[in-house]
C-alpha angles and dihedrals in degrees: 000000000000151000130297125177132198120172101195084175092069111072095215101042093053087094093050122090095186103207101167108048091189090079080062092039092052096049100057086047086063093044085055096040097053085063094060107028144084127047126241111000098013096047097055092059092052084053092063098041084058089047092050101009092229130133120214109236092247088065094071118028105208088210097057129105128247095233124342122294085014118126090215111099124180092266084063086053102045082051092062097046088052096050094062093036095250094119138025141166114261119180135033113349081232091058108016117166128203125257125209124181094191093060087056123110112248129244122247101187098060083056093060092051096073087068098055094039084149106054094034086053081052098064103043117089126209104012132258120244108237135195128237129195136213098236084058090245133057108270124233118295106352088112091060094042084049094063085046100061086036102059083051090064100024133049103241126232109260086211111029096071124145136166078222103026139038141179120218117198108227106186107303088332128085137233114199115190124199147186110223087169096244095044151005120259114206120184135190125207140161136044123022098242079077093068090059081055101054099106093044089051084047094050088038088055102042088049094048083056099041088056089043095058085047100071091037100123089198087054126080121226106268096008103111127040132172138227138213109234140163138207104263101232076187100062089042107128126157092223088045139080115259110273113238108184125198105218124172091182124094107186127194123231121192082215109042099022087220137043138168116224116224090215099139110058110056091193094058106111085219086062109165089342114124127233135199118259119204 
């Protein structure tokens, strides 16, 4: 008994019958390890991998195998990353480096964030969109898969990068993405001109999910599925839990460019009002 792959999906991989997954195994271990090891020199340069999650391209040779004899080289292996958005080229086409979301650092912040969700709610206006999933938390992996198509469309920030938040430069504005564990936080800032985009950014954001969710191995065609949702300034109260609120509906306002309609919880004193989203 054991364990064969074949990834007919990826073009350079439909001549290969793996039947040994431990040359594939190994080679993501080195991709990991890379990011935590060595000492001087060496670990400066992890250092930085884990900072900006990228890998020069001399860390990792494209035309070298994954262990001896073997006819998988890295490039193999970076296809297959990049098949399942784990993985894609930032920088010049002439010296692009490799990014990778998982190698980052994570944010602990963020994290403790999840313990002060009120205050936290109270200072931020207006509020974020968010994005909800059917399973009621944010798969594995789609977070990750969701920086990846990002930073396709987007340039991503050189500083704010987090294995668990990340900040996108649109034009001279800002959009900041984060894990909360049970949803994805999106927020816009900066110039005006941003608050004419919000649908677009919304769009941008639902169909680099939904992409995301498509490639998951773990997840069934058609099984998961996200929502767009907002915090409910109407339901904020200091002696309730935090209202998260499911809404489909974008609405456009001549005055705010972009509101969120409280249409799904009739005892919200915000029912079928609208409210600004940043």
């Amino acid at each position: 008994l054991g364990t064969i792959l074949y990834y007919e999906e990826v073009d350079s991989l439909k001549e290969f019958v793996i039947c040994n997954p431990d040359v594939l195994f190994s080679g993501i271990s080195q991709l990991v390890t890379v990011s935590f090891a060595g000492s001087g020199e060496k670990h400066d340069a992890a250092k930085k991998i884990r900072e900006t999650g990228e890998i020069p391209p001399h860390v990792l040779p494209k035309d070298t195998p994954l262990t001896p004899d073997c006819p998988l080289t890295n490039q193999h292996l970076i296809d297959l990353l990049t098949h399942f958005k784990l993985i894609t080229h930032l920088g010049d086409d002439d010296d692009p480096s490799l990014f990778m979301p998982y190698l980052l650092n994570p944010d602990a912040s963020t994290l403790s964030l999840l313990t002060s969700e009120k205050e936290y709610i109270a200072k931020v206006s207006p509020p974020p969109l968010l994005v909800f999933f059917k399973g009621a938390f944010i798969p594995v992996g789609v977070f990750s898969a969701l920086m990846v198509e990002l930073s396709k469309k987007w340039k991503l920030d050189q500083t704010n990068r987090y294995r668990n938040r990340a900040t996108f430069i649109f034009g001279l504005s800002h959009i900041e993405i984060r894990s909360c564990l049970t949803f994805i936080e999106i927020r816009l800032t900066g110039s005006h001109a941003i608050t004419k985009s919000c649908t677009s950014v919304r769009k941008a954001v639902v169909d680099s999910v939904n992409a995301a969710l498509s490639v998951q191995p773990h997840i069934s065609a058609g099984t998961e599925k996200c929502f767009i949702g907002f915090y409910c300034p109407a339901c904020f109260l200091p002696s309730t839990p935090v209202a998260l609120h499911p809404c489909e509906y974008l609405c456009e306002d001549d005055d705010l460019n972009r509101a969120l309609l409280c249409n799904n919880n009739p005892r919200c004193g915000g029912f079928n009002e609208s409210f600004p989203v940043s």
